[in-house]
N, C-alpha and C positions, 0 to 999 in steps of 0.2 A: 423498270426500264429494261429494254432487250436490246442486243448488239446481233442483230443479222448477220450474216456475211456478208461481203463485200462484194462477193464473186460467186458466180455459179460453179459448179464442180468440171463444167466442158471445158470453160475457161482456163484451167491451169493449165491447156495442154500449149506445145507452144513454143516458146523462151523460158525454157525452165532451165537455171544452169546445171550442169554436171555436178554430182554430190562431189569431186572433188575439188570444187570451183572456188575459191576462196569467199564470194559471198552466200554462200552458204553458213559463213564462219557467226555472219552479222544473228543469225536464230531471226532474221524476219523476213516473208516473204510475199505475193503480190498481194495489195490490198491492204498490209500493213498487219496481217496474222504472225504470227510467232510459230514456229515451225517444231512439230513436237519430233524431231529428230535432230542430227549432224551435230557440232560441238557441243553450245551449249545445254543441247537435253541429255546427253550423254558425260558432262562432265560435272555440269550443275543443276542435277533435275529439281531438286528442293527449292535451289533460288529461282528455276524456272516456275513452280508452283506457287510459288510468290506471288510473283510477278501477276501472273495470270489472276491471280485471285483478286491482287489488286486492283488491277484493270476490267477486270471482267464478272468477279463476284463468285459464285457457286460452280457456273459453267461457264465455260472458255469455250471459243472456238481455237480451233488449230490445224496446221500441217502436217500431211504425212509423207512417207516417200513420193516425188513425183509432186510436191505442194498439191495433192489431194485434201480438200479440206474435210476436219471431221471436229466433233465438240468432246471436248474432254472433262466428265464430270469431276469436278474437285471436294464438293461438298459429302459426308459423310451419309447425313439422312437422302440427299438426292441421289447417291449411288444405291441407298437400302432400295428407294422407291421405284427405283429402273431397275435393278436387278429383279424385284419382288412382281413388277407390273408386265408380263410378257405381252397382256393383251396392249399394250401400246410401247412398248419396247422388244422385238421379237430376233433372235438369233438368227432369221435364215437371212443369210448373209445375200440372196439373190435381189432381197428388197433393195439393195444399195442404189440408188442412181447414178454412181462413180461408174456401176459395172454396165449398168443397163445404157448409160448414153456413150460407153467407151474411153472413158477419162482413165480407167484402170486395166490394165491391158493383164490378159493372164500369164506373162511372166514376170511383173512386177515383184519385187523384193517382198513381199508380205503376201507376196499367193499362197506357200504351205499355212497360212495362220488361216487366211479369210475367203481360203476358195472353199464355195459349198461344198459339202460331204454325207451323205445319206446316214450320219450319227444324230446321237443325242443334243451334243452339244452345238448342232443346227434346227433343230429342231421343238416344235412348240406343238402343244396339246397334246392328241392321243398317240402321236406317233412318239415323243419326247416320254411319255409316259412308258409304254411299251419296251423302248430304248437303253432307259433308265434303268427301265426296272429290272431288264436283263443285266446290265452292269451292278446296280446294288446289291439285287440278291448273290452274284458270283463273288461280289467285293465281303459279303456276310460268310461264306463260306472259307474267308482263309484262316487261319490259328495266326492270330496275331502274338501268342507266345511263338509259335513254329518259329514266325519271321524274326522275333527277336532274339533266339538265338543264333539261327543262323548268321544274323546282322555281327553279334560278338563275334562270330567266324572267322566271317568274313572282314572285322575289322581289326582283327589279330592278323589274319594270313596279310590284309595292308602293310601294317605297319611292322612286320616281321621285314618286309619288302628292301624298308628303309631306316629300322630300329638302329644300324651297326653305324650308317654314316654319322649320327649327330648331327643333321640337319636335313630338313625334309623340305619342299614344296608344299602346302599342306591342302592347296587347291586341287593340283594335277595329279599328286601320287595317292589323297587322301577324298577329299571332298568330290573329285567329278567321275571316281571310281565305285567308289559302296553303294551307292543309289543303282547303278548300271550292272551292277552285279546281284544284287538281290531284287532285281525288278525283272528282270531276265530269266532268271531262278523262279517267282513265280506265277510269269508269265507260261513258261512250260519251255523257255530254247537258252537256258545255260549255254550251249554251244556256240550261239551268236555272239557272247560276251568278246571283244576285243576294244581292241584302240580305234580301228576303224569306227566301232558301233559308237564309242565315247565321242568320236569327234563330228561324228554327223547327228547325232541327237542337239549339241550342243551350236551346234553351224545351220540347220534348219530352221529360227527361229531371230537368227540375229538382223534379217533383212539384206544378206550379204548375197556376192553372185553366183556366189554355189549353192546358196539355200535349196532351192528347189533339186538341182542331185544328190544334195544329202538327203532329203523326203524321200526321193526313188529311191535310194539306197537303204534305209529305212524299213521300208513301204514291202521290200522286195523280200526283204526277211523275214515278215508279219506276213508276208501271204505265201511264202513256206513252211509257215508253220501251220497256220490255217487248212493248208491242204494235206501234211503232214495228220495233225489231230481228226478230223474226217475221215480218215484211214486209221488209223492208231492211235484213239482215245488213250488219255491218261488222268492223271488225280493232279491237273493244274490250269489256270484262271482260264488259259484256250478254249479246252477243252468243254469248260463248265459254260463260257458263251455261244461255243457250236452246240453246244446240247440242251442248251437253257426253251423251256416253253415258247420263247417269243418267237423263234425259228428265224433266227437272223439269217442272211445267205452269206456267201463267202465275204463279198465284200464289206459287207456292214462288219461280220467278225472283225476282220483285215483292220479296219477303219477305226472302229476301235480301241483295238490293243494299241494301235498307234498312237491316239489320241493319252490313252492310259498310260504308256512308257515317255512318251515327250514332255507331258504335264508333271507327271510323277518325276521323273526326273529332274526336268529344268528345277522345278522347286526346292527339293529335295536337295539336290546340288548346293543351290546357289545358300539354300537356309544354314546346310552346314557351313559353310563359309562364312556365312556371316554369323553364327553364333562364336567361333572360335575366330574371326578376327574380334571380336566384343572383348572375348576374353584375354587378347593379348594386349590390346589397346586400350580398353578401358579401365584405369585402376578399380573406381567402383561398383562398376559389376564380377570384377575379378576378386574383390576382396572378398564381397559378399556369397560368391559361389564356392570360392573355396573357407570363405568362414562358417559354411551350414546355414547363410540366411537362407539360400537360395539353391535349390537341388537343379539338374540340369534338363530336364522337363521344366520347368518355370522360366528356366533361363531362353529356352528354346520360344516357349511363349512370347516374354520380354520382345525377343529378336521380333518376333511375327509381327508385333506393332513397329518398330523401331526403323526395319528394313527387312522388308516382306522379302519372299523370295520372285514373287511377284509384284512390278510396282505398277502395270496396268495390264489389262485384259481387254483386246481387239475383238469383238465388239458385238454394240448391238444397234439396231436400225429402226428409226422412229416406222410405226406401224401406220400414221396419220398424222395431220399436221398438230401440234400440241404444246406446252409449254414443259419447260423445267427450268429451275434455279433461274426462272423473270427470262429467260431467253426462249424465242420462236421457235422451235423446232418443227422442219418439214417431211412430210413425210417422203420416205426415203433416204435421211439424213442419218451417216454414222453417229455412234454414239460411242466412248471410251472408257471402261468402268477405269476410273482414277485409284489405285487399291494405296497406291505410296499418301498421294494427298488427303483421300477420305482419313488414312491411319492418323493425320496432322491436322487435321481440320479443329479448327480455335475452339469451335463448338461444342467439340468433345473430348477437345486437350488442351485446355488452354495452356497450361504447363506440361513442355516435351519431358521435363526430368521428372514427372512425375510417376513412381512408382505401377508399374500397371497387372504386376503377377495376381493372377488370378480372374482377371478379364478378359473373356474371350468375345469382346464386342468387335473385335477387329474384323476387314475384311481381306486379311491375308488369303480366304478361301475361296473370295466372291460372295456371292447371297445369293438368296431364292430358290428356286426351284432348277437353277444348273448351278449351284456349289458345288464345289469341289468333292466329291463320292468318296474319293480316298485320302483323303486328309488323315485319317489317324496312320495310318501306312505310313505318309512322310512324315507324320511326327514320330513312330514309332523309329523310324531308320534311322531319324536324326537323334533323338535322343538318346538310344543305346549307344550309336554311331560316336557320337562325343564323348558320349560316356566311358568307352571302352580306351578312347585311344587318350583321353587327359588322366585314365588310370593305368596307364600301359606310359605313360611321358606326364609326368606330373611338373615337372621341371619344363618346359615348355617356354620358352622366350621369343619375342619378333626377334629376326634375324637382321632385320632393317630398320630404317627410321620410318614413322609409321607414317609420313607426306612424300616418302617413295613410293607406298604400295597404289597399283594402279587398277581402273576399272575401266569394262565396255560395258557401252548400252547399248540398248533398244527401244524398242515401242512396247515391249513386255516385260524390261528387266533392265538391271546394272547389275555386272558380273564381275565381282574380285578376280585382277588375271591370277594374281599370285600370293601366296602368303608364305613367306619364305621363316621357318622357323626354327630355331638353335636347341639343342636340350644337350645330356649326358648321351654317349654311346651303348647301348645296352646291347646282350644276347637275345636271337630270335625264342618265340615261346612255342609250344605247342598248339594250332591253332585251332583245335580238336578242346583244349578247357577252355573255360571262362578268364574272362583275364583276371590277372593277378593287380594289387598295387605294390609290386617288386619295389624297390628301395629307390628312394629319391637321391636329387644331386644333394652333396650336404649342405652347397652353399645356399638351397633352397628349403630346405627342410620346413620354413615357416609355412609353406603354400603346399596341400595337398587337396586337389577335391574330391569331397566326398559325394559319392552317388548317395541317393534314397536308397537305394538295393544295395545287398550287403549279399556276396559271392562268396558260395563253401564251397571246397572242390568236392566234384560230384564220386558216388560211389556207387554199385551197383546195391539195389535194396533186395531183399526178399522179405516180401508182407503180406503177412495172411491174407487171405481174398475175406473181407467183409461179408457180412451178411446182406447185405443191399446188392452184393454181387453174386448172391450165390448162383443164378442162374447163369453167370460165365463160366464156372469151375466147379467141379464136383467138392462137396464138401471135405472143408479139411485139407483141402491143397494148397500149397506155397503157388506164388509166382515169381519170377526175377524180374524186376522191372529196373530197367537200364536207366541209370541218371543220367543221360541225355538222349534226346530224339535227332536221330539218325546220325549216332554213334556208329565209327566205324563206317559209313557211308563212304561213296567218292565224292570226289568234289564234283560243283555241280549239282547235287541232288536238292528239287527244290523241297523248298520246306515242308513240314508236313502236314496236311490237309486235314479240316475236319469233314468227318464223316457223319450219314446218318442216325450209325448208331453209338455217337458220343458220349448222348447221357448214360449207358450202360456200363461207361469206362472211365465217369468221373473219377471214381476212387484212385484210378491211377494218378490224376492230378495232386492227390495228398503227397505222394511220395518222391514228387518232383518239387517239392514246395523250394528247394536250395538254390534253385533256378531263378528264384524273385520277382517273375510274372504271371 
């Protein structure tokens, strides 16, 4: 059985009320659609996924800003099958009919998400291949140990910030800063790092009226650097896509990196947040992480089913008229990768408490052939990122009752505004070592978590040059290999890059082994 629309897409325009209108409060709008925005998808999206599932089955229709209608997949296999199927489900957002008959005006609240853009993630067949492939291979080029130190750094110099009050924010001072900081770092413009750059990465996405100035704002720093690295190559992600085979032009560069710090961030963000509100709120994943079941990479996992950092992905546009989950789709019809509902769908959880470490069926990343390229990036930031700062404050308490803390939503996310949290007062560290687990509260002592990685403080080696190295050093010579990479450096400096002639410098890797990645 299929459930059409009710209404054509020209038709919303009209008597739409103002999003602050109080019947907007009702979630239902003309035609008797449910509206995937304003109260209730922002306050109760699960029981909105309900709902829908109920009434509708696999796929829902739904409203977007401006009662635009679009179909929201809920079903897990039907999100694998749109995501996996470009040739009838295709990214370029120009197919839409909302755009082409003027139902969607280009300053709409969701224009930075779904106005076309000469990237990958618009893009389908040889161009998307091309695209891509400039993006993965520059994404294979970074030292993903580099970033995870630098991440301990930088998540020391954080919490150095606010160690002395005994009570931190742990969204604002913690979670929507480390992402913006080492994405920045190695994108190649450290220098852009402010509060500025935090609150427009974070305000671009939300459908809000300044969305689109925070994109220029954005937009405007990404293509100073762009024209910066064309002048002034260096050893970071810029650089490696202005240089890359595919011969992107400026813009495409530009386009990119934007794409790469907005995603990478917004997730990354929202992920830490949500693994450490788990931890303050949940007795039983708290017991279990600080009792060794459960190391903080598994837990970060856990989170990605439980409460993605994405809970959908705007979109993709039927390529011809077609079916999915029993519903008509026409062509030119949005389509909503559902990522919260797919993670809940009965089908392949029937039980929410059921244990999932070790699964990585979820589509916390999307699917197909545009997943997520740097997924292990936000997993790396997030898991050092926890890691460092629940062993830098082991003592860690909600500072509130856990039905104060509040969230906003979107059409791409539900964002913890705050997690307000209590611990002991300690002294700043040196943000130059690896953290320590300095001394806990004693009224806490039963709760410590322990990382999988076990941190020696580092010392400078001197280690014969091996025989498999003899062609870097003259036989018989020492070298001094510095237990940390870019020791001494300023701040700022991005992580350190691999190079092409790595393999000739494995052996250095032995001597850094204290490092734990």
């Amino acid at each position: 059985m299929t459930t059409p629309f009710h209404y054509e897409p020209g038709e919303a325009r009209g008597q739409v009320p103002p999003p602050e209108c109080p019947a907007h409060g009702l979630g239902i709008g003309p035609g008797g659609v449910r509206r995937f925005y304003g109260p209730e998808a922002e306050q109760d999206p699960h029981g909105l996924y309900d709902k829908l599932r109920a009434e509708h089955g696999s796929v829902a229709p739904v409203l977007l800003h401006g009662d635009v209608p679009a179909w929201l997949v809920l079903g897990h296999s039907e999100n694998l099958h749109m995501t996996r199927t470009p040739s009838q489900f295709s990214r370029d957002s120009r197919r839409w009919r909302a755009l082409q008959d003027g139902s969607v005006a280009p300053d709409h609240p969701l224009a930075p998400i779904f106005t076309w853009q000469p990237i990958c993630a618009f893009a389908d067949g040889a161009a998307h291949e091309r695209q891509r492939g400039a993006v993965t291979d520059s994404m294979g080029r970074i030292d993903t140990r580099g970033v995870r130190r630098h991440v301990n750094r930088y998540s020391n110099r954080l919490v150095n910030d606010f160690c002395r009050e005994g009570r931190a924010d742990l969204v604002s001072a913690f979670a929507e800063r480390l992402p913006m900081m080492v994405m920045c770092a190695i994108l190649g413009m450290p220098e852009e790092y402010n509060d500025r750059m935090v609150q427009a990465a974070r305000d671009m996405t939300r459908g809000t009226a300044t969305a689109v100035e925070s994109n220029a704002y954005v937009l405007a720093a990404l293509n100073r650097l762009v024209e910066r690295r064309r002048r002034e190559p260096a050893d970071d992600f810029a650089t490696w896509l202005v240089e890359h085979p595919a011969a992107m032009n400026d813009k495409e560069v530009a386009e990119h990196l934007r794409l790469i710090l907005i995603a990478s961030y917004e997730s990354t963000t929202n992920l830490i947040a949500n693994v450490l509100r788990m931890v303050l709120t949940d007795p039983r994943f708290r017991a279990r992480l600080s009792g060794g079941h459960m190391t903080v990479p598994e837990a970060v996992e856990q989170t990605l089913w439980d409460e993605p950092p994405f809970t959908a992905v705007f979109g993709r546009w039927a390529v011809g008229d077609t079916e999915l989950g029993g519903q008509r789709i026409k062509a030119g019809d949005a389509l909503i990768v559902g990522i919260a509902p797919a993670n809940t769908d009965p089908l392949v959880r029937p039980d929410l408490d059921a244990n999932m470490e070790g699964n990585r069926a979820h589509l916390a990343f999307s699917g197909g052939p545009h997943e997520c390229p740097g997924q292990d990036i936000g997993r790396a930031i997030a898991d050092v990122g926890v890691d460092a700062l629940l062993m830098r404050l082991p003592d860690l308490e909600l500072a509130v009752e856990e039905s104060e803390l509040r969230w906003v939503g979107n059409i791409m996310g539900r964002h913890l505004v705050e997690l307000p949290a209590e611990f002991a007062p300690r002294s700043p560290q040196d943000d130059r070592e690896p953290p320590s687990m300095g001394k806990p509260n004693p009224a806490r002592q039963d709760w410590e978590v322990q990382s999988a990685v076990r941190h020696v403080a580092p010392t400078p080696v001197r280690t014969p040059v091996p025989a498999s190295a003899a062609g870097a050093a003259p036989a018989g010579a020492t070298v001094t290999v510095e237990g940390r990479v870019g020791e001494g450096s300023p701040a700022g400096m991005i992580p350190q890059q691999r190079r092409p002639a790595a393999p000739a410098r494995l052996w250095r890797v032995v001597t850094r082994w204290w490092n734990g990645y």
